[in-house]
GUKEDREN-610751 format. One line per 2 residues: number of its first residue (from 0); for each residue x, y, z of C-alpha. Coordinates in steps of 0.1 Angstrom, whole numbers. Example, Ala and Ser with C-alpha at 12.3 -4.5 7.8 and 13.67 -1.06 7.14 Angstrom:
REM GUKEDREN-610751
0> 123/-45/78 ~ 137/-11/71
REM end
This chain:
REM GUKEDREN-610751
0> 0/0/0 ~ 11/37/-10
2> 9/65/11 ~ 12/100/14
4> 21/121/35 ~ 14/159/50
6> 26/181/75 ~ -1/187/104
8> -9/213/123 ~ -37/213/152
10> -49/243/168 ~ -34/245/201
12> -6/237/174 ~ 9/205/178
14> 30/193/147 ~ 24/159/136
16> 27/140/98 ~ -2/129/84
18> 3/97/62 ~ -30/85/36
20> -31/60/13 ~ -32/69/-26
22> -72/66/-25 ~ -73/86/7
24> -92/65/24 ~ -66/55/54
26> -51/79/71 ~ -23/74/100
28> -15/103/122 ~ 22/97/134
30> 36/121/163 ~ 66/129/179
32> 82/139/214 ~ 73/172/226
34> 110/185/233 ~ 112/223/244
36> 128/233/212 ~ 115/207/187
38> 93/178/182 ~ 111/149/166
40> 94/124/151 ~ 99/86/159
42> 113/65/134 ~ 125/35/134
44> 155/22/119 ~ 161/-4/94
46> 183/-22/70 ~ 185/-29/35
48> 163/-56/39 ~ 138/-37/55
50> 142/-56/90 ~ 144/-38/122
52> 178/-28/137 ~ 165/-27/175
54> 202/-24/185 ~ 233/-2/171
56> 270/-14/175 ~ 299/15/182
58> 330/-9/170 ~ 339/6/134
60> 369/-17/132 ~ 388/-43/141
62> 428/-42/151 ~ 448/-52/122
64> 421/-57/98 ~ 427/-52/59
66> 392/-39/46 ~ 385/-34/11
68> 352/-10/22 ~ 359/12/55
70> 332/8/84 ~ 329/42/100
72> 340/76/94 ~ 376/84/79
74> 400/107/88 ~ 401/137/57
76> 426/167/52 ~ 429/196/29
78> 458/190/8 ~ 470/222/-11
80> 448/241/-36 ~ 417/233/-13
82> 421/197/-22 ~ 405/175/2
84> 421/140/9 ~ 415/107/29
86> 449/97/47 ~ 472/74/35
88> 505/60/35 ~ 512/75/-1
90> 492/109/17 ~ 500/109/51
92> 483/134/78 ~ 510/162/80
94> 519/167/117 ~ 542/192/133
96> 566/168/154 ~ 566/186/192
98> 580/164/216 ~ 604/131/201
100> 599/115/229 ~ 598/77/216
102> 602/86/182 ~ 633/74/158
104> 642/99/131 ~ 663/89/111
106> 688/114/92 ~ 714/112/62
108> 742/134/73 ~ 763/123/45
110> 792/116/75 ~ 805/80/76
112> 796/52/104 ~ 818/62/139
114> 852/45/148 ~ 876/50/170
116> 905/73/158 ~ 942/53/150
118> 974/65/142 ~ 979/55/108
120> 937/61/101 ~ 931/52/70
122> 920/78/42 ~ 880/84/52
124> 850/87/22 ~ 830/117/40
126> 816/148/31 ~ 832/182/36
128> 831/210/64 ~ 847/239/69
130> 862/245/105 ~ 868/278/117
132> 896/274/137 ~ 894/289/173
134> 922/296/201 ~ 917/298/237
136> 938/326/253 ~ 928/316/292
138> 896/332/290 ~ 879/336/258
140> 883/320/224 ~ 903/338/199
142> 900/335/157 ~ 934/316/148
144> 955/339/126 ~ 973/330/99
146> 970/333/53 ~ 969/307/23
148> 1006/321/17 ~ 1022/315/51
150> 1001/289/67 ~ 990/293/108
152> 1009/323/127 ~ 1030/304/155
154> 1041/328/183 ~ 1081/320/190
156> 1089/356/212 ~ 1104/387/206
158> 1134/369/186 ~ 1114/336/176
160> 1134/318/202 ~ 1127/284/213
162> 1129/282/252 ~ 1130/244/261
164> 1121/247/297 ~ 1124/210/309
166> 1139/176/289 ~ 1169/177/270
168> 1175/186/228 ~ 1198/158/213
170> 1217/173/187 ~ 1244/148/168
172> 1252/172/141 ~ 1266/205/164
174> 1304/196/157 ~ 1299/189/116
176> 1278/221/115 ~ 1312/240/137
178> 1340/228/115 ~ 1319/238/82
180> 1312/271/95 ~ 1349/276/109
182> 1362/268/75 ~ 1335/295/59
184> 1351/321/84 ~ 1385/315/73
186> 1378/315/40 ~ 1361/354/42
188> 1379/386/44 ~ 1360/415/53
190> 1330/411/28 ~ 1347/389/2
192> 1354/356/-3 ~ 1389/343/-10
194> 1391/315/-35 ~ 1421/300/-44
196> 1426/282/-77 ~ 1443/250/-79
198> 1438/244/-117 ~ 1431/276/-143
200> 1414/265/-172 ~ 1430/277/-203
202> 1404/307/-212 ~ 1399/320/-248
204> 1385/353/-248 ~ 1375/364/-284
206> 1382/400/-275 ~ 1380/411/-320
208> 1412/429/-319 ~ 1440/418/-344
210> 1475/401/-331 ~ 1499/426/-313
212> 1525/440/-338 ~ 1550/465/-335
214> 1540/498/-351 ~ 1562/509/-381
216> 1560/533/-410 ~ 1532/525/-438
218> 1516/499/-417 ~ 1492/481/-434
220> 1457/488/-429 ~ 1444/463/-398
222> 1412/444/-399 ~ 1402/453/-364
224> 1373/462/-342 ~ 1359/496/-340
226> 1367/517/-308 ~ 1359/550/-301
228> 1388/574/-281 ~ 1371/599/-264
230> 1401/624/-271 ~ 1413/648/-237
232> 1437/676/-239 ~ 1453/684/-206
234> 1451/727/-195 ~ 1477/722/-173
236> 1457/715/-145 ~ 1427/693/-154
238> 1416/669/-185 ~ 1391/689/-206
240> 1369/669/-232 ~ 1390/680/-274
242> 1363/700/-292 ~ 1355/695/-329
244> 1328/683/-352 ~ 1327/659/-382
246> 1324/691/-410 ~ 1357/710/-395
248> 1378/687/-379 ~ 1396/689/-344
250> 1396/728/-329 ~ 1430/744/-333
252> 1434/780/-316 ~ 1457/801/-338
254> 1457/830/-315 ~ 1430/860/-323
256> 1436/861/-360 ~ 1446/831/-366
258> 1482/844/-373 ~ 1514/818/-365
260> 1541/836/-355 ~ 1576/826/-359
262> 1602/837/-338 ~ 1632/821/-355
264> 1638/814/-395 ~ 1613/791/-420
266> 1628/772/-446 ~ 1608/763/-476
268> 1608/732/-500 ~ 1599/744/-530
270> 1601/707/-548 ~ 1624/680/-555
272> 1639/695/-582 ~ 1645/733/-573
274> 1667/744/-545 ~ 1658/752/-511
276> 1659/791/-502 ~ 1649/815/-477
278> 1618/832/-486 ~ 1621/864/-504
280> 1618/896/-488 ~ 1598/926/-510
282> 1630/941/-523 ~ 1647/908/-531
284> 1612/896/-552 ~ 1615/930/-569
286> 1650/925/-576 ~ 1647/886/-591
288> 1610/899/-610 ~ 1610/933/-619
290> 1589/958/-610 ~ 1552/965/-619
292> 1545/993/-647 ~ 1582/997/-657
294> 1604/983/-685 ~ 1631/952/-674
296> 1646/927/-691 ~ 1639/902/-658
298> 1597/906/-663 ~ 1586/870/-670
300> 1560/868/-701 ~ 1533/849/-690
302> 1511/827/-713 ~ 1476/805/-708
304> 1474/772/-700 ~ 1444/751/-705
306> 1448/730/-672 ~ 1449/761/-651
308> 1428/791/-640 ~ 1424/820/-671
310> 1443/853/-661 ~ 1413/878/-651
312> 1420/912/-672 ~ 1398/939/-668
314> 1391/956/-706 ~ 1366/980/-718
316> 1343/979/-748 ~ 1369/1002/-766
318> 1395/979/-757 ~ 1379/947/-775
320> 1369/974/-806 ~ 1392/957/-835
322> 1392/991/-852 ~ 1407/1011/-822
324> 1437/981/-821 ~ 1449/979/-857
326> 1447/1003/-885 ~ 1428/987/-917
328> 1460/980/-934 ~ 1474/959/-903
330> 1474/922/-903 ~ 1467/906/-870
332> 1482/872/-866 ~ 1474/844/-839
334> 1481/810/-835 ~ 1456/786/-830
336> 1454/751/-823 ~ 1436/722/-845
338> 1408/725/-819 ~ 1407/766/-822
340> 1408/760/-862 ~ 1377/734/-860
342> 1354/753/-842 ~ 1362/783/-866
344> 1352/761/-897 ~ 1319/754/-880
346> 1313/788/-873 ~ 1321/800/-909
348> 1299/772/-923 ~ 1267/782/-903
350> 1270/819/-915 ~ 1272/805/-948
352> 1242/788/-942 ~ 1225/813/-927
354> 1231/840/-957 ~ 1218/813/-981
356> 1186/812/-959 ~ 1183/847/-956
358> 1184/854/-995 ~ 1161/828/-999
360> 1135/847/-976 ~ 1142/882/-994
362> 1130/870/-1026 ~ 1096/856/-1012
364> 1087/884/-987 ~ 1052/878/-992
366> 1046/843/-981 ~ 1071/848/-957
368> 1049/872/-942 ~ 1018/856/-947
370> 1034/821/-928 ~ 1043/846/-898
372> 1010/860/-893 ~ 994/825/-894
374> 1016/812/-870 ~ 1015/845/-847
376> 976/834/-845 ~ 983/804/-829
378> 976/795/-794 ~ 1003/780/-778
380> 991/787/-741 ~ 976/754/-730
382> 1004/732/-743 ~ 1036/728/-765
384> 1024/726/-803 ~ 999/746/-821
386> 964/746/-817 ~ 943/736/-850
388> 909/756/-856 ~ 885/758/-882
390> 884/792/-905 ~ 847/791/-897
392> 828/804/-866 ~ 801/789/-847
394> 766/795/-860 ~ 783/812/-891
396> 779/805/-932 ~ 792/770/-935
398> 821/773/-959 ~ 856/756/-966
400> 862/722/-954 ~ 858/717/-916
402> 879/695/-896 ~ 865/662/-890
404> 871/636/-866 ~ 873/601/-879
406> 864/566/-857 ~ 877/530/-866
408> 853/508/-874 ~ 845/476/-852
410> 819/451/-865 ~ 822/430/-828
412> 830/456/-796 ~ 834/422/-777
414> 862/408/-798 ~ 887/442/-785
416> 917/440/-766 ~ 910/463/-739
418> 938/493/-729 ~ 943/497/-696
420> 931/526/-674 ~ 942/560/-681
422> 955/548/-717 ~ 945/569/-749
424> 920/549/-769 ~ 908/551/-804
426> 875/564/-813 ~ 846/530/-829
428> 817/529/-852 ~ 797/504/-868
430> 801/497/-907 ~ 777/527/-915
432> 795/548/-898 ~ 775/549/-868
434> 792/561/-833 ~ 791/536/-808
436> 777/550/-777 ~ 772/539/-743
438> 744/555/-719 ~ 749/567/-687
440> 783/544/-678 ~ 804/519/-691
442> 798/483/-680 ~ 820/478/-652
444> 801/503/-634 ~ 766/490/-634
446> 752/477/-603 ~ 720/449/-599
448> 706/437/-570 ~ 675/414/-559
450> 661/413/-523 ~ 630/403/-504
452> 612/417/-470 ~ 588/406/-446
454> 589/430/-415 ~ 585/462/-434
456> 614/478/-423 ~ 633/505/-441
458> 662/486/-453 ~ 697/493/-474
460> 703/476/-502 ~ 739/465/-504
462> 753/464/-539 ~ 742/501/-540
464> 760/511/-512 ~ 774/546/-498
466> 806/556/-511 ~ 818/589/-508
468> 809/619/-532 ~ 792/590/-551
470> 753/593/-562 ~ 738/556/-566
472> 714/559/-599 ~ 688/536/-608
474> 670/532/-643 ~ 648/500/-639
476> 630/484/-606 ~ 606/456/-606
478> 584/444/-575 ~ 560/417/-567
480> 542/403/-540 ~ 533/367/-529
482> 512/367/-500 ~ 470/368/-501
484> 467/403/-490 ~ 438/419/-505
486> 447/456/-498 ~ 472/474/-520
488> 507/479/-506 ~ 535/503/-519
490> 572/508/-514 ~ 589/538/-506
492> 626/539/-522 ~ 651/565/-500
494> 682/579/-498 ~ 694/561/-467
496> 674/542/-448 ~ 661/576/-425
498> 667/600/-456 ~ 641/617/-480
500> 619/597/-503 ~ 631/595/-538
502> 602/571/-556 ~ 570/552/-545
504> 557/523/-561 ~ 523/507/-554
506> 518/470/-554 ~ 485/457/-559
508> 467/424/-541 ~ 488/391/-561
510> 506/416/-582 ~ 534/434/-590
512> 551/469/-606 ~ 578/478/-630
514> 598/509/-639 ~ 615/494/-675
516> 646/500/-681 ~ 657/537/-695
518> 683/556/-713 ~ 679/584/-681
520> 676/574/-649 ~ 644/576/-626
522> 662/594/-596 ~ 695/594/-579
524> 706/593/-539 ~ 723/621/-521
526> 764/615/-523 ~ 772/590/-498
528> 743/580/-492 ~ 730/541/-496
530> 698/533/-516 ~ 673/519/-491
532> 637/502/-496 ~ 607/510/-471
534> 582/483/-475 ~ 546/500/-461
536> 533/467/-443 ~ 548/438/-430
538> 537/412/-460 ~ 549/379/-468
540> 566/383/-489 ~ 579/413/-512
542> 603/407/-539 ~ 623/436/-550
544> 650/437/-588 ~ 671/467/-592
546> 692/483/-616 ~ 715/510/-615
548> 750/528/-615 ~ 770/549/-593
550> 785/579/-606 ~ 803/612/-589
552> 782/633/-607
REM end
């Protein structure tokens, strides 16, 4: 049977639950205690079999029982991050120990097991420590001094003295250590030690002087070492250093003006073959010579000689006038030497020459004249030869024949030996005649270069770097883009990668642009100043192709 049930309340308001049937037709009023604060109601308990449990046991467990289901409450605890666990021997219940009192801990200290400490002990495995090592001064404990270099300070007194204040010091090596340092004692004098030699060596000592010889006339030139004499001239009282230098020589006082005076007689060697003789006095010279200006048989005649010095004679104009020497019937005759007579036949054959050329210009005056005035026209100023002009003005009647310039022709430029820098070259044109012309630069100079961005930074290119007083040109530039942008993009081409715009080219969703390739250039950079690219967006990726040249102009 079903029932149902309802909470009850009567009027002097006692609490009861009302239980019916599903037809309503049974009802059971159950109650419960009247308590002061509430009014449980009675149940009774039962198990899963619906039987009554009249009585409840209080043992949850049994000692040393394994149970796979726990019978009464567990113990829980909140692990971190508000986790809540049962306990466990993989989870234990932390605990702060208090009191070890009955409890073994049991620690790894690293240290080995204890035993008793031997002479000999063998080498321990153990861990490290570091002792600071203390001193006890009576009273306190004191740091122990002492440095890596030196090891421990040890205190010996004032002196470092040893005082051995009761046993005995056997010493076996006191009368050994007294004859070596008796023997030492004798062998010093004052602060020197004497050494005597029982064997010398024989000693070479390769000292680069020659073999002593005795010093004679026209002794032949040594091979020797080089010493230098400091030379020292003695005042008559002290040394005093010789002066001189290496233009004059050694310093030789002559007295004020020089003058060497000679207090008894000189004699003079005039050469092996003439006599010797006092020097002549004034009257004696005049008497072996003659005197100047007048007439004597004893005045020598005195003639040139080509080895020796010309005599210097002062003449005047008048003097070397023929006319004012000899009258014009005289005959003036000199003799001359073969070499005198040659250089007179030259000179008589160029004045021959010269009055044939002469008469040859007196008969044609006029072309003469006109050939002078042509040639006064030219302009000899920038170099050493004439300068060639046309007869014809600029922008004037065309007439006469102009000067041209002619070229070689070349049918294959790359079949030429090339001259090297600096050379003169000729001039080439094609079979028609045609000048062969390079724009711009010649083709060492040009400069391409192919890069590729993603970032969008303003970037230098490097083959069209900065060189100084050098522009970088460019006359072609294509750029394409692969990524699936749908948004136009452009490029921004600047002198230096901070510097002015020069160019902007646009760049269109999955497309490109180009600037062909041109006789002129598109722009030019600032001297020394790179070539950079600015992308305007980071895009992935942009392709960039180049051409140019650098030039100082």
């Amino acid at each position: 049977m079903a029932f149902r049930t309802s909470a009850n309340i009567d009027k002097n308001h006692n609490k009861g639950l009302i239980a019916s049937n599903a037809s309503g037709n049974g009802v059971l009023v159950l109650t419960g205690a009247a308590l002061t604060n509430s009014q449980p109601m009675h149940v009774a308990v039962v198990d899963s079999t619906g039987a009554h449990i009249t009585a409840l046991s209080n043992v949850q467990y049994t000692e040393a029982d394994t149970d796979t289901t726990i019978t009464g409450t567990a113990i829980m605890w909140e692990d971190a991050a508000d986790t809540l666990r049962a306990v466990s021997a993989t989870k234990p219940l932390p605990v702060d120990i208090v009191d070890a009192t009955g409890v073994t801990i049991t620690v790894d200290s690293e240290f080995p097991a204890a035993a008793a400490i031997t002479d000999n002990f063998a080498n321990p495995t153990t861990t490290s420590i570091m002792s600071m090592g203390m001193l006890y001064d009576g009273s306190t404990w004191d740091r122990a001094l002492g440095n890596s270099t030196d090891g421990a300070l040890v205190n010996l007194g004032t002196n470092n003295d040893v005082t051995v204040t009761s046993g005995a010091i056997t010493e076996t090596n006191s009368a050994a250590i007294k004859t070596a340092v008796e023997i030492l004692d004798n062998a010093i004098s004052g602060n020197e030690m004497q050494v005597d030699v029982l064997t010398m060596p024989a000693v070479t000592v390769d000292s680069e002087f020659p073999a002593a010889a005795a010093l004679t006339d026209d002794f032949a030139n040594p091979t020797t070492t080089n010493v230098a004499g400091m030379n020292m001239l003695w005042d008559g009282a002290t040394w005093d250093r010789a002066l001189g230098n290496s233009t004059d020589g050694a310093l030789v006082n002559l007295g004020t003006n020089n003058d060497v005076t000679v207090t008894g007689s000189v004699t003079a060697n005039a050469g092996t073959n003439l006599n010797t003789s006092a020097l002549l006095t004034s009257s004696d010279f005049a008497a072996a010579f003659g005197t100047a200006g007048v007439a004597d048989a004893q005045v020598m005649s005195v003639q040139g000689i080509a080895s020796m010095t010309p005599i210097l004679a002062t003449v005047t104009a008048t003097d070397l006038d023929i006319r004012n020497l000899v009258a014009a019937t005289d005959i003036v005759t000199a003799e001359l030497s073969a070499v005198d007579n040659a250089v007179l036949d030259a000179i008589a054959a160029s004045v021959a020459a010269i009055d044939t050329d002469t008469s040859t210009i007196g008969t044609n005056t006029g072309g003469t004249a006109t050939s002078l005035a042509i040639m006064d026209d030219w302009d000899n100023a920038a170099s050493d030869g004439a300068s060639v002009s046309g007869d014809v003005a600029h922008d004037a009647a065309d007439a006469g024949e102009p000067v041209k310039i002619g070229a070689k022709v070349i049918t294959s430029p790359k079949g030429l030996t090339l001259p090297v820098n600096a050379d003169r070259t000729d001039l080439f044109a094609d079979s028609d005649g045609m000048m062969m012309v390079k724009l711009n630069t010649s083709g060492a100079d040009l400069i391409s270069e192919r890069v590729s961005n993603t970032d969008g930074a303003s970037t230098a290119f490097t083959n069209f770097s900065a060189v100084a007083s050098t522009y970088n040109y460019v006359t072609a530039i294509h750029a394409f883009r692969t990524d699936a942008g749908t948004t136009p993009i452009y490029i921004d081409f600047r002198t230096g990668t901070a510097g002015a715009i020069l160019y902007s080219m646009v760049l269109p969703p999955n497309g490109g642009a180009t600037l062909p390739a041109s006789g002129t250039p598109y722009f030019k950079t600032a001297a020394n100043n790179a070539l950079a690219f600015d992308v305007s967006a980071a895009t992935t990726t942009v392709y960039i192709s180049a051409t140019g040249f650098q030039s100082k102009v």
